[in-house]
N, C-alpha and C positions, 0 to 999 in steps of 0.2 A: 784635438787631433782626430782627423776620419778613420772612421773604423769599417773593416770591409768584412765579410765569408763567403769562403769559396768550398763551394761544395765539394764532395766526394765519393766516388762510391767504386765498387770493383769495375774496370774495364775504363776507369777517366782515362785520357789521356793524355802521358805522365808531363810534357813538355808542356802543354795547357797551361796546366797546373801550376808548375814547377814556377814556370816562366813568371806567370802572374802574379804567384804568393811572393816570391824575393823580391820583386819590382816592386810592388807594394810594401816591402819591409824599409830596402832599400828608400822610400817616402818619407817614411817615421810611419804608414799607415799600420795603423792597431789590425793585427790580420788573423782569422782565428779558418781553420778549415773543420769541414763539418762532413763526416761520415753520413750517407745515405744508403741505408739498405736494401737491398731488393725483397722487399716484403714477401715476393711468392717464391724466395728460396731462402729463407735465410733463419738462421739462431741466434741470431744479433739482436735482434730488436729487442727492444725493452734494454738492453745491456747496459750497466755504467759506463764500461770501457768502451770503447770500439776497438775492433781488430783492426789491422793493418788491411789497406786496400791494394788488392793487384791490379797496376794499371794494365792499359791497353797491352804494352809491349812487356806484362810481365813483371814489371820492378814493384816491390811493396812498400807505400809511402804509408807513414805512422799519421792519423790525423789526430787533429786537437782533440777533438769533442763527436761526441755521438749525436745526431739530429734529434734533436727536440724544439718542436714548435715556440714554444713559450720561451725559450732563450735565443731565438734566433727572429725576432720581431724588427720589422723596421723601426722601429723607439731604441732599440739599443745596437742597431748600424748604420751606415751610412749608403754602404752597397752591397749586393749581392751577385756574386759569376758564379756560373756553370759551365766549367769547361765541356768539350767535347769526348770525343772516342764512345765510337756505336752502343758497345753496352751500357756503359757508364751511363751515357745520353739519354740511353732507352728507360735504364731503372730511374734516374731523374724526372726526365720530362711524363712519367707516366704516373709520379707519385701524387696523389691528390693532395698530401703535405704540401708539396713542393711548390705545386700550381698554385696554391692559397698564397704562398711565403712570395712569390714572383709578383701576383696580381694587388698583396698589402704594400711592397716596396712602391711599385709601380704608379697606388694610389697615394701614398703618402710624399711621391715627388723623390725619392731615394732611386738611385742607380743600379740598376742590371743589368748586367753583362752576360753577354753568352758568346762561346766561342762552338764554330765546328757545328757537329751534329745538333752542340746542347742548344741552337736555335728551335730544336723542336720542342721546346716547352713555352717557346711563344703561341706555337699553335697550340697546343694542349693545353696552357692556360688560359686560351680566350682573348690575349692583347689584340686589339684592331687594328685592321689594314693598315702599316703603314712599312718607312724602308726600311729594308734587314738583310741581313747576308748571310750565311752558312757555308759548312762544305758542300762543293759541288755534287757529293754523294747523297743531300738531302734534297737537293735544289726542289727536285719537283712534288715534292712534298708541303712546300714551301710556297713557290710561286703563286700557286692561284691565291692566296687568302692576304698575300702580303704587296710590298714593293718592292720585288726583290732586283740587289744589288748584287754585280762582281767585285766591289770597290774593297780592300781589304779590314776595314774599320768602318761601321755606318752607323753614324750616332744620330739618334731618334727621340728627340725629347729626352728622357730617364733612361731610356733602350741603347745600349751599347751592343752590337752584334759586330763579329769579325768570322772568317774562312777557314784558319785549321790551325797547326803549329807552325809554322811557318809568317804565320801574320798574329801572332802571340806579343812579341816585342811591340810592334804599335800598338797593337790592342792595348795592354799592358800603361805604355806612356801616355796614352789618350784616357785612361782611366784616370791616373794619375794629375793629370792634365786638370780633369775636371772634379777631382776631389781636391786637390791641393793647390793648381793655378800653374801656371806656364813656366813660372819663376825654379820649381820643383823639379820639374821635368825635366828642364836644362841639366838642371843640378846632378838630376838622376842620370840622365842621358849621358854627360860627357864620360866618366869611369865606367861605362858599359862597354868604350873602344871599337864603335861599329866601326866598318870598313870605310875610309872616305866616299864619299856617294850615296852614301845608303841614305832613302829614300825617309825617314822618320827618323 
């Protein structure tokens, strides 16, 4: 069974989130979310527990587990996402933790996702030119170093990158897609009751 963590930290944002971890449950995917703290404000660290994180719009989501390198190894996941929302994004993609955990998955062939903002730990990590997508609100942060996309899902080798909450559900079944196979998806997609039409 594939095993995924999706990070977390004050200021994610909450529908990212939400969306990705039940779609992956909804899988059978083994899903463990992972507290990230913003080291230059924070009483957290070192903590067994983690606290609960306030997302972007305020709601506080209880995570599994407190980040810790050594238990968060590509040898015992399958993939890794970092959802979006500006803070969240920020104390993410700036964590030198984090860039390590991104650029191990990435060499050992395992799957990263990033939605929204949290594209910018493509940058901060170092990944090489290639296609990516984000919120329009990072775009140009983004653009020169990459191949950037409008497209709502742009999958890159290992690099899964999508545009905000709104392109979450694809995001989501395109992960799905590619840890579990097409067969899944279906399966997963039909009791989800999107509107006829809908485009994924």
């Amino acid at each position: 069974m594939p095993s995924a963590l999706i990070l977390l930290a004050d200021g994610t944002e909450e529908m990212e989130f939400t969306i990705t971890y039940d779609t992956f449950v909804r899988a059978g995917i083994q899903t463990q979310s992972v507290f990230v703290p913003n080291l230059a404000n924070s009483q957290a660290a070192g903590s067994v527990s983690p606290p609960a994180a306030k997302g972007s719009r305020g709601i506080n989501i209880m995570p599994d587990m407190f980040f810790d390198a050594s238990a968060c190894s590509p040898d015992k996941y399958d993939a890794l996402v970092i959802p979006g929302g500006a803070k969240g994004a920020e104390t993410m993609s700036k964590s030198s933790e984090v860039q390590s955990l991104v650029k191990a998955f990435i060499e050992q062939k395992k799957y990263v996702g990033m939605i929204c903002a949290g594209s910018l730990a493509a940058l901060t990590s170092g990944l090489p030119k290639q296609p990516l997508t984000s919120h329009p609100g990072v775009k140009d942060k983004l653009v020169n170093d990459f191949e950037y996309s409008e497209e709502p899902v742009v999958v890159s080798g290992t690099l899964v990158t999508s545009r905000g909450p709104g392109t979450t559900f694809p995001f989501a079944l395109t992960m799905v897609e590619l840890l579990c196979g097409k067969e899944k998806r279906k399966e997963v997609h039909g009791p989800m009751v999107f509107p006829a039409g809908t485009p994924w």
